[in-house]
Residue frames as qw, qx, qy, qz and C-alpha x, y, z in Angstrom:
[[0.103, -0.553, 0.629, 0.537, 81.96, 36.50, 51.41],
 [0.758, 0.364, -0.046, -0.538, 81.38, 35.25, 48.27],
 [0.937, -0.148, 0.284, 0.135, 82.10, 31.45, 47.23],
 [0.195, -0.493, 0.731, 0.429, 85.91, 31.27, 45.01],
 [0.806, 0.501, -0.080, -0.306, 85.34, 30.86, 41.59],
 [0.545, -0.287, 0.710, 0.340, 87.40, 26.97, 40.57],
 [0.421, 0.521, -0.491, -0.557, 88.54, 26.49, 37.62],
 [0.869, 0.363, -0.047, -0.333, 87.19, 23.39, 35.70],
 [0.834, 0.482, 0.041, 0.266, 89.99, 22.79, 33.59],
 [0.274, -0.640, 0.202, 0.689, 93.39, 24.08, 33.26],
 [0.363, 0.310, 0.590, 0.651, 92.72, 24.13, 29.26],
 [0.223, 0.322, 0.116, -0.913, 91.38, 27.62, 28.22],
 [0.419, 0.605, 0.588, -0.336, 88.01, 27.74, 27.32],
 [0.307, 0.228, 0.701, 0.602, 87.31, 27.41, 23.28],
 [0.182, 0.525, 0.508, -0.658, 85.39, 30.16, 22.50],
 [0.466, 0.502, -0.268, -0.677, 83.30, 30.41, 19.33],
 [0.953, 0.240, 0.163, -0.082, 82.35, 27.55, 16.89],
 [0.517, -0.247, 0.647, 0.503, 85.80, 25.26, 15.51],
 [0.485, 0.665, -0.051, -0.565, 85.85, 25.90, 12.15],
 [0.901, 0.228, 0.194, -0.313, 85.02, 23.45, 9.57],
 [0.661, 0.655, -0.354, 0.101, 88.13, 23.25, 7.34],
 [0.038, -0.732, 0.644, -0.219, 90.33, 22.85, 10.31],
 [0.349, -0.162, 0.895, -0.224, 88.64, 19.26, 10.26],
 [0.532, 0.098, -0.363, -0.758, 86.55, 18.65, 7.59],
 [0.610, 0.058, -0.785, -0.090, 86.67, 14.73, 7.87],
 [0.791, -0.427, -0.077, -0.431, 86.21, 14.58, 11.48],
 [0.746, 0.154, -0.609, 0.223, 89.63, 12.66, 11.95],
 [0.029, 0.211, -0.711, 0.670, 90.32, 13.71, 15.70],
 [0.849, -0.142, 0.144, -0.487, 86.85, 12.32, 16.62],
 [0.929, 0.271, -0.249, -0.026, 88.39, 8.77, 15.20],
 [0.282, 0.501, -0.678, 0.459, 91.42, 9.22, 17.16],
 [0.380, -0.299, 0.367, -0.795, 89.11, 8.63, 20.13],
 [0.781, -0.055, -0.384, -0.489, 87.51, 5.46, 19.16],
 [0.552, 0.057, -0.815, 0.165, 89.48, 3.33, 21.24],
 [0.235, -0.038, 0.334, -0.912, 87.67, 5.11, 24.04],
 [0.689, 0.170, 0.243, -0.661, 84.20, 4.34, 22.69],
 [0.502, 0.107, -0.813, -0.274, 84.78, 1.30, 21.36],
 [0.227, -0.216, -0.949, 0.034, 83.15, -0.65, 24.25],
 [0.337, 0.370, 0.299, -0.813, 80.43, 2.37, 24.94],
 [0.446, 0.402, -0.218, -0.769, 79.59, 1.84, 21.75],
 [0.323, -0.006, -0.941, -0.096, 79.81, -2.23, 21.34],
 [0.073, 0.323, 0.864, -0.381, 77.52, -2.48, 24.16],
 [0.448, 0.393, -0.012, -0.803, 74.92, 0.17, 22.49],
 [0.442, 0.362, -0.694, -0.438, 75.00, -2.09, 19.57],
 [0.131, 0.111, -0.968, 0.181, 74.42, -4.80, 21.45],
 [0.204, 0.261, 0.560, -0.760, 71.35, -3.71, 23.16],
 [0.499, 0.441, -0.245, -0.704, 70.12, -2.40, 20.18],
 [0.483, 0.244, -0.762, -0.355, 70.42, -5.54, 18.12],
 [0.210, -0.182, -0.955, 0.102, 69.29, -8.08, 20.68],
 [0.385, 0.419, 0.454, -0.686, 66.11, -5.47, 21.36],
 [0.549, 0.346, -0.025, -0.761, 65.22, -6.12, 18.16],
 [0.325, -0.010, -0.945, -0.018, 65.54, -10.10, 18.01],
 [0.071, 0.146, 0.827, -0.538, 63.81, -10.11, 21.17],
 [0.376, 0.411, -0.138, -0.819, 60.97, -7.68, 19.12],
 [0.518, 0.363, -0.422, -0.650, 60.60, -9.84, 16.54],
 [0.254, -0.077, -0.956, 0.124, 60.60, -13.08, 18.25],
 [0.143, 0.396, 0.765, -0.486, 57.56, -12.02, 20.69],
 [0.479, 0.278, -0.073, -0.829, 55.70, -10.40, 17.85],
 [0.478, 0.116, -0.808, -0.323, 55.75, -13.82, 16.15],
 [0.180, -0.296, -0.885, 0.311, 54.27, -15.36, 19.15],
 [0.250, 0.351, 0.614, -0.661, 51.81, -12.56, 20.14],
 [0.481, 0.415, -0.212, -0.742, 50.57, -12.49, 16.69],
 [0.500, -0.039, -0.814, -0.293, 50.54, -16.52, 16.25],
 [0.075, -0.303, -0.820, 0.480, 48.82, -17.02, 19.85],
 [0.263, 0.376, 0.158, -0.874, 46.13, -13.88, 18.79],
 [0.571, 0.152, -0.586, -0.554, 45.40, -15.79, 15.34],
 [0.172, -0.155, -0.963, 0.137, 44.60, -19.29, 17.79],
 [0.056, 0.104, 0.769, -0.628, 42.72, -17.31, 19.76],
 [0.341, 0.376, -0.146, -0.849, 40.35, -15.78, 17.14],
 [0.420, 0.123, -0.765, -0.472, 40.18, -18.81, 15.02],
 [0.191, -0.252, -0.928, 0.196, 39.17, -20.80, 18.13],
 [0.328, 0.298, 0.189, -0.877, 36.66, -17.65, 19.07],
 [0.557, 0.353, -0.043, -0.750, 34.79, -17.32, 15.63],
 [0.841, 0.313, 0.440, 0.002, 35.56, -20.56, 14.05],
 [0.646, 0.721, 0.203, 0.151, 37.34, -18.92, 11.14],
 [0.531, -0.303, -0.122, 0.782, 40.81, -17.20, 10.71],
 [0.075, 0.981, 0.179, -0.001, 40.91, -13.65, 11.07],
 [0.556, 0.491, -0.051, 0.669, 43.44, -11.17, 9.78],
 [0.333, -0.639, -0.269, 0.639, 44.71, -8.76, 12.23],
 [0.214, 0.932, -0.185, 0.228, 44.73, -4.73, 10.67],
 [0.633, -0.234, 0.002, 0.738, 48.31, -3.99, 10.94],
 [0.072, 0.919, 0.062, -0.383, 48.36, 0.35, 10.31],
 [0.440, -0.500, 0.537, 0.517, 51.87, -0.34, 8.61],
 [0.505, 0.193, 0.728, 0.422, 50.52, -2.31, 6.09],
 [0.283, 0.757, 0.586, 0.052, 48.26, 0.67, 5.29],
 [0.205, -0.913, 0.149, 0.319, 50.75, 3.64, 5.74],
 [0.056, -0.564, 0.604, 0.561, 53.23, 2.03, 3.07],
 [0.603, 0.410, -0.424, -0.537, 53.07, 0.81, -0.50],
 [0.990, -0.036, 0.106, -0.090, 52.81, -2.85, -1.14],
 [0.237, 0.740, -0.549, -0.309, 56.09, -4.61, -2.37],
 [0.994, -0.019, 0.087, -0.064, 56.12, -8.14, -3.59],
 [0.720, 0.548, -0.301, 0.302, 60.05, -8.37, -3.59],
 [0.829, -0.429, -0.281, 0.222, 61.38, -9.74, -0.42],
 [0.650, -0.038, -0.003, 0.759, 64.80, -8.95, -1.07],
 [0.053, -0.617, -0.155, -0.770, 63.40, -4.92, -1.80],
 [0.576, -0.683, -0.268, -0.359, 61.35, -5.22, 1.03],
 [0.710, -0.482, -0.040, 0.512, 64.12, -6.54, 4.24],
 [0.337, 0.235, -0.003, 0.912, 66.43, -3.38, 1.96],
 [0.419, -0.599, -0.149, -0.666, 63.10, -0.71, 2.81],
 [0.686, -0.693, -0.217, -0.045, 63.22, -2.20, 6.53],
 [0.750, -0.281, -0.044, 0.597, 66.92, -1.85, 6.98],
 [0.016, 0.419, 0.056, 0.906, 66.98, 2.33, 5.58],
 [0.387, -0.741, -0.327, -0.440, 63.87, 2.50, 7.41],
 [0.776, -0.433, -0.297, 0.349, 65.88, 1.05, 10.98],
 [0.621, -0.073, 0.016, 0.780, 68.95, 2.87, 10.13],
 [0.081, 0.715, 0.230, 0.655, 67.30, 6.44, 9.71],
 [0.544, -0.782, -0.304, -0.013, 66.41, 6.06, 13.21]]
């Protein structure tokens, strides 16, 4: 015999795409947030303290790599960075942390 087919759900199955106007804004997603509020706090969390952690051990493997070089050849040496060569220069800090924070947030 063959296995009994269970039903899932007792909601009937949506068939076809929802159509756009009947939400345009997305507001029954937002109804929902209190739900994913701590799915999403803890994403956020990760996220943000991987990239402290990031930028704290680049400073270190990139000031322990200049010791090691200077003590090597005698002289300091510049590391290539590819970045530096893949984007324009920009001598405006405050430009420059705005171009890293689009660049983050595309991701």
């Amino acid at each position: 015999s063959f296995p009994r087919q269970v039903s899932i759900s007792s909601q009937p199955a949506i068939l076809g795409p929802i159509p756009f106007w009947s939400d345009p804004f997305g507001l029954a997603e937002l109804r929902t947030f209190g739900k994913q509020s701590r799915s999403l706090l803890v994403a956020l969390l990760v996220m943000l303290s991987g990239m402290y952690f990031n930028c704290v051990l680049q400073a270190y493997v990139q000031q322990v790599a200049a010791n090691f070089y200077e003590q090597e050849y005698g002289k300091p040496v510049v590391l290539k960075d590819m970045l530096f060569d893949l984007f324009p220069y920009i001598n405006n800090t405050a430009f420059a942390d705005t171009y890293v924070y689009t660049i983050v947030a595309s991701w």
